[in-house]
N, C-alpha and C positions, 0 to 999 in steps of 0.2 A: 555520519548519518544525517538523512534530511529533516531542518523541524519545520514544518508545516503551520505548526501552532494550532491544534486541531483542538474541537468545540470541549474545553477542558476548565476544570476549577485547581487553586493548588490547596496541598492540604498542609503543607509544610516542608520544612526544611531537613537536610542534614548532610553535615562535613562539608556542608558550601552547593549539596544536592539540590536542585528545587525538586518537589515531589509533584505529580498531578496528577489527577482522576479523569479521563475523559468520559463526557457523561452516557456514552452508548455504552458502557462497561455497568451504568445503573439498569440501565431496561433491558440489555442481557439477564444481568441477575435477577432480576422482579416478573420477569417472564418466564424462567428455569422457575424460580419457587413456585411459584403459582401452579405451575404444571409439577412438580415434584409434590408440592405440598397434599395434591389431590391424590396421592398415590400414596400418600404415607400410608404406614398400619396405625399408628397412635400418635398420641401426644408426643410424646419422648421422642420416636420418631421422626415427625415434624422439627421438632426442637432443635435432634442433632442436625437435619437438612440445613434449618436456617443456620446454624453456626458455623457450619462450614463452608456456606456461601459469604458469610461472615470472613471468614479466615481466607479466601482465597487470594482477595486480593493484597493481603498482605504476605503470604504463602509468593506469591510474584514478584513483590517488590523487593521480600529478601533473596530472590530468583537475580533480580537486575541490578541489588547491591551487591551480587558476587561479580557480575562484568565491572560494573564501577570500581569496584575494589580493585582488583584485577587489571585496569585499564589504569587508573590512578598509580598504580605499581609501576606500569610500563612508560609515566611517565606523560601519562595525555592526562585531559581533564573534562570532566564528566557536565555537563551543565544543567540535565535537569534529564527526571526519568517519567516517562507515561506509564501508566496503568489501563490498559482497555481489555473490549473482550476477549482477546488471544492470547493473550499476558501482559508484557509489558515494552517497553522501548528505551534504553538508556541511548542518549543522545551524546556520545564521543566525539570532541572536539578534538583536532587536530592529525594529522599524519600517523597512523601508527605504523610504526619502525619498523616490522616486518612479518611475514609469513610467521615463525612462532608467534611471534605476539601477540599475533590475529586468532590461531590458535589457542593459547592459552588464557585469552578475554573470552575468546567464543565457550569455549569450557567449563568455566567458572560456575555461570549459570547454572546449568543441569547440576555440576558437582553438586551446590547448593541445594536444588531442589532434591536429589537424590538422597543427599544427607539426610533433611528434614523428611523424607518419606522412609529412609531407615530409623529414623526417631521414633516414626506414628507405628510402625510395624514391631519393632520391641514388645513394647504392650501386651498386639493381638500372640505374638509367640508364646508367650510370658504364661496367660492369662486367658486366653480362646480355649474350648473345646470343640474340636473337627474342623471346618473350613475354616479360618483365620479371617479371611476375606470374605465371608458371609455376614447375612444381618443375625445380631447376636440376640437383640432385646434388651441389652445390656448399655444405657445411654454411654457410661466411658471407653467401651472398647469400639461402640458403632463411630465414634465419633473419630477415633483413633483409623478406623477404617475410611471413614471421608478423608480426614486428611493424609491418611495414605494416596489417596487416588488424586485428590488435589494437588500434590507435588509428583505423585511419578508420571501423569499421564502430560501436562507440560512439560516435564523433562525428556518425555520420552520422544513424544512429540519435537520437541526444539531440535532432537540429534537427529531427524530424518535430511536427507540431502536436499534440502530443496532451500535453495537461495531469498530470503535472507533468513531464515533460520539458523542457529547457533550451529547443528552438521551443516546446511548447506556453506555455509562463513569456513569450516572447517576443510569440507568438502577441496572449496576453489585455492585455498591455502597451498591445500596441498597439492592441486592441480597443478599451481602455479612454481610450485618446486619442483614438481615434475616435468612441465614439460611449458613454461613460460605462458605469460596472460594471454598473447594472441591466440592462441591452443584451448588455454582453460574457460576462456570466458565463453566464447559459445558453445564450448562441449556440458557447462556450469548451464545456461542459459536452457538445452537440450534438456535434460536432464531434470531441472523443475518445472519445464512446461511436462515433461512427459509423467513426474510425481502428481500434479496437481490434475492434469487432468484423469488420472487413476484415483485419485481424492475424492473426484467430483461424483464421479463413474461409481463409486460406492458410495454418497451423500445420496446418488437416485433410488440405489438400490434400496437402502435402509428405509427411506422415504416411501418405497413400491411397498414393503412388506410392514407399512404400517406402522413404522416408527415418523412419522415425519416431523419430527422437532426436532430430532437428533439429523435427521436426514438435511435437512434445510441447513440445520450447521455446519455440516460437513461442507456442501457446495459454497455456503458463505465462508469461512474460512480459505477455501481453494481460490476463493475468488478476490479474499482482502488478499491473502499473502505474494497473490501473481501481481497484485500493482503497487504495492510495498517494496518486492525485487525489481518490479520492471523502473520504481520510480527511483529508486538508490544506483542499477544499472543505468540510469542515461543520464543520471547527474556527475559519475565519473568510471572512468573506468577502474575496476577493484584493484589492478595493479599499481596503480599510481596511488594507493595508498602506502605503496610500500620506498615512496621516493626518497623518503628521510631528508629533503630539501634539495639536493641534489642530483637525484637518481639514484635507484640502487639496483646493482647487477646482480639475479640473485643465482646466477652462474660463477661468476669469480667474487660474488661479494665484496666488489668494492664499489665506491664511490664514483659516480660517473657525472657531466651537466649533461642535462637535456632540455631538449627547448619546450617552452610552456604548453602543457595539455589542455585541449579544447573538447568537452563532452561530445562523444559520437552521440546516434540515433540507435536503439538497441533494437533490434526486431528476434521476437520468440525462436526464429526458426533459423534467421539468418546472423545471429550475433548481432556484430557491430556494421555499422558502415561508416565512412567518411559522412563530414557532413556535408559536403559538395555532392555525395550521393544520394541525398534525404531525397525521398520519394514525395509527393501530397498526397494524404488520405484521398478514398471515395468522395469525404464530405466537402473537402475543401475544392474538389475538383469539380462537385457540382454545383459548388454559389459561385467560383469562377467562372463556369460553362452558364448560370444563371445572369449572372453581373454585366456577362458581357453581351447574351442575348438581350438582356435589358436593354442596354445602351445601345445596342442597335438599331430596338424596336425605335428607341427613343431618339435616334436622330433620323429616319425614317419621317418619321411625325413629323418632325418639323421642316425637313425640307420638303414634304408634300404641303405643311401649312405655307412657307412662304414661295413655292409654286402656287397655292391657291389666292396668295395675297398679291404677288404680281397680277394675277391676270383680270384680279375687282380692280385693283387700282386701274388697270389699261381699260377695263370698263365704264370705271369713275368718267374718265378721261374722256369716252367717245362719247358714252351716251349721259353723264351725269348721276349725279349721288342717287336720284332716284328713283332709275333703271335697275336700282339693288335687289334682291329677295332677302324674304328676312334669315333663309340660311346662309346667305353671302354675307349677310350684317354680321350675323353672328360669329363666321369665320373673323372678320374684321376683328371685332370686341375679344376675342380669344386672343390672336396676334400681341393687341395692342395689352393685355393682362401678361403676356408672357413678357414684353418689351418691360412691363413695369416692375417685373419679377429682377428682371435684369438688372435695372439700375435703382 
């Protein structure tokens, strides 16, 4: 996975983990309470709200100490995990060995989170009368019910297929055992443009009928996790995580060399390309098409100036320096500022 190093503080260590906060994960949170906090019924209310915005981002972090774990298992090593608004990001150094692997790291997670939300649900069983999942008035069972929705709605979330989420991770896995990475990565690729843009497509609607803080979330989410996948896809291709140093055939399962992998270009719609086939955006093609108009204009200009400075001089010549006008002078003094630009 890519570390970017993103606008982050750390808050500590563990097992050799570095931990961080990235600080959009505070103004998410302080902008949810604010608007929850107006909506409470009471005190107590308010109270549970705040502590389970409290709890969330730790609720995450034991989210992305089950891949760590789990990753650490299979033998890679983990260097440091983010905490922002979508959850979290454990950062996996090195190769892992193969499709399970990839499997059973991307799993962990949810399992985690799923656990801790059958923890918070006990309780409401236990202990609720009628809806379980409703506001009780009851500050330890409301609370019990935040942090239900705290862990299953990230867990349930991560197992959706959309690349890089923990299903989509699952997803290409097993694509890739079925029918080999040239197959799965753009069918993988199809596949969360087409979740995400049905993501967004309901982030409008929510937003049309008057939810729109929930609605905005929704399209911003659709929109961090397209360039999260698209920025992990064109830093390598997902099968070549599965080289284990030398290649791995995951048809005959052995051991093969292959020659060093060079990052394609991913495009949403058309996979992969070569990168001898990389196209130049719109924008790059217009400050080329600008750059070179430039430099046109601009040698244009100047061999109209030094047509205009041959034909003062041959005027100098016939009739004398004072035969000039002062627009001819002028061209002169222009010439002779470019000449001195030059040397």
């Amino acid at each position: 996975m890519l570390d970017n190093a993103p606008a982050s503080h750390r808050i500590g260590r563990i097992i050799g983990i570095e931990v961080r906060i990235i600080y959009l994960l505070y103004i998410t949170q302080g902008l949810y309470l604010l608007y929850s906090l107006g909506r409470a019924q009471t005190f107590i209310h308010g109270l549970t709200i705040f502590l389970v915005l409290m709890a969330y981002p730790f609720c995450i972090f034991l989210h992305e100490m089950g891949h760590s774990l789990a990753a650490l298992k299979e033998g890679l090593r983990v260097g440091r995990i983010y905490l922002h608004p979508l959850g979290g990001l454990a950062m996996i150094e090195g190769m892992i060995p193969g499709p399970f692997s990839e499997i059973f790291i991307a799993l962990a997670g949810p399992f985690v989170s799923l656990l801790l939300a059958a923890f918070a649900f006990v309780p409401l069983l236990l202990f609720s009368s009628g809806s379980p999942l409703g506001y009780h008035g009851n500050f330890v069972l409301d609370l019990c019910v935040g942090l239900f929705f705290v862990n299953i709605i990230p867990a349930l979330f991560n197992l959706l297929p959309i690349f890089p989420l923990d299903g989509g991770r699952v997803a290409m896995a097993i694509s890739v055992l079925v029918a080999g990475p040239e197959k799965a990565i753009p069918a993988m690729a199809k596949v969360t443009k087409v979740c995400l843009v049905l993501l967004a497509a309901a982030g409008v609607l929510v937003a049309v009928n008057g939810n729109i803080y929930q609605g905005v979330m929704l399209i911003g989410i659709a929109v961090m996790v397209y360039f999260m996948g698209k920025q992990e896809l064109q830093a390598r291709m997902y099968a070549a995580q599965y080289t284990g140093g030398g290649g791995f055939n995951i048809y005959s399962m052995q051991q093969q060399q292959v020659q060093p992998w060079e990052s394609p270009e991913w495009h949403p719609e058309k996979g992969f390309a070569k990168p001898e086939e990389k196209k130049q955006g719109w924008f790059a093609r217009w400050q080329e098409k600008r750059s070179a108009e430039k430099s046109r204009r601009e040698q244009e200009a100047k061999e109209e100036l030094n047509r205009n400075v041959d034909e003062i001089l041959a005027k100098v010549k016939r009739d004398g320096i004072g035969s000039l006008s002062p627009k001819e002078k002028d061209i002169l003094n222009r010439a002779s500022a470019e000449q001195r630009k030059k040397s």
